[in-house]
C-alpha positions as a Markdown table, in Angstrom:
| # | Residue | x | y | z |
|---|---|---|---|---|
| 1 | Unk | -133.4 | -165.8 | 40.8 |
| 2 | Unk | -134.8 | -162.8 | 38.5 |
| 3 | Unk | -132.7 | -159.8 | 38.7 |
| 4 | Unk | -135.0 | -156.9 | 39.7 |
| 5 | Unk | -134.9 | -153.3 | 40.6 |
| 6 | Unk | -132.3 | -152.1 | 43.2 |
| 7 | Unk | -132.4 | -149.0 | 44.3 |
| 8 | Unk | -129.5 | -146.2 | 44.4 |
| 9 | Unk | -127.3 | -146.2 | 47.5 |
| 10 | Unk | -127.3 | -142.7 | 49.4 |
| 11 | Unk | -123.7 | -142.4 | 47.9 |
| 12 | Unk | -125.3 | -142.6 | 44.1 |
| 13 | Unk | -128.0 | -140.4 | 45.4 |
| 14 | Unk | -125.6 | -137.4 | 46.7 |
| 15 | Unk | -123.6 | -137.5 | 43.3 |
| 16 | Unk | -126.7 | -137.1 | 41.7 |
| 17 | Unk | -127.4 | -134.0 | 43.7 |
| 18 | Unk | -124.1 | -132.6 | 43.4 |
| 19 | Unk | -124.1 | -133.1 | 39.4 |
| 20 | Unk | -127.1 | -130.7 | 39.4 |
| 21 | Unk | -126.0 | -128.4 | 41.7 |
| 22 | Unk | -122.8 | -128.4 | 39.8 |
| 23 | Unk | -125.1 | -128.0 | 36.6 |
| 24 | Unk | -123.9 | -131.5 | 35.1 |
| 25 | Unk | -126.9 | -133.2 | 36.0 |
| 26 | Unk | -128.2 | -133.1 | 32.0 |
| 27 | Unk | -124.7 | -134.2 | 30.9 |
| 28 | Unk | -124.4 | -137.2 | 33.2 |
| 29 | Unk | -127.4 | -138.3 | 32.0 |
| 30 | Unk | -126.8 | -138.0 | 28.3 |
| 31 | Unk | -123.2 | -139.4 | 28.3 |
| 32 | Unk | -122.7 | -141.0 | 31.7 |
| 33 | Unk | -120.2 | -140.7 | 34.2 |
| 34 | Unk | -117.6 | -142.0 | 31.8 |
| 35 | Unk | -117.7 | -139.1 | 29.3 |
| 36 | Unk | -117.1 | -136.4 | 32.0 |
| 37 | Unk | -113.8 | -134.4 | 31.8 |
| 38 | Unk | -111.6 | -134.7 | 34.8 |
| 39 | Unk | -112.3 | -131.3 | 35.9 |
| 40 | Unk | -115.9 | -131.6 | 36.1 |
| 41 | Unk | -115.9 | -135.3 | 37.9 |
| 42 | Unk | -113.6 | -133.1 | 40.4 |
| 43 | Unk | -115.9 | -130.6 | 40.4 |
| 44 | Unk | -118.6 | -133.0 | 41.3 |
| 45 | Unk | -116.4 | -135.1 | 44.1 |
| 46 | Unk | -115.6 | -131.7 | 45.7 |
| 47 | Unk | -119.5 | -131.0 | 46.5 |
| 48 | Unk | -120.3 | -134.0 | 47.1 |
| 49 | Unk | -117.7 | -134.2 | 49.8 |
| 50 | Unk | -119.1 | -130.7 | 50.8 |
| 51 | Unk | -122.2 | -132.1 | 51.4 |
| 52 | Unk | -121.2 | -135.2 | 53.1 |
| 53 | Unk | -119.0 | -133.1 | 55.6 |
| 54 | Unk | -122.0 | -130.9 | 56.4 |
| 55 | Unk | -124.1 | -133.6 | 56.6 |
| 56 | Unk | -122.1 | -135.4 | 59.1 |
| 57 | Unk | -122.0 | -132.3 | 61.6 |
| 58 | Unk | -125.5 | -132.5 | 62.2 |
């Protein structure tokens, strides 16, 4: 069976999101999630978690 294409989960999609509105978007797609500092992976968790929780009270 040929490995094809599969797409992000909504998880991968929101860290995506929070990277640029953290303005990391650029660096996590030079370098990859790997070669952030711990501060900004926090930084990044913390929206994202924002945006989850506000996304659940609707």
């Amino acid at each position: 069976m040929a490995k094809g294409f599969v797409p992000p989960t909504q998880r991968e999609r929101n860290k995506y999101r929070a990277a640029e509105a953290a303005g990391l978007l650029e660096r996590v797609l030079e370098v990859g999630w790997a070669g952030l500092s711990a501060k900004e992976s926090g930084r990044i968790g913390g929206i994202s978690a924002h945006m989850d929780k506000d996304r659940n009270q609707e």
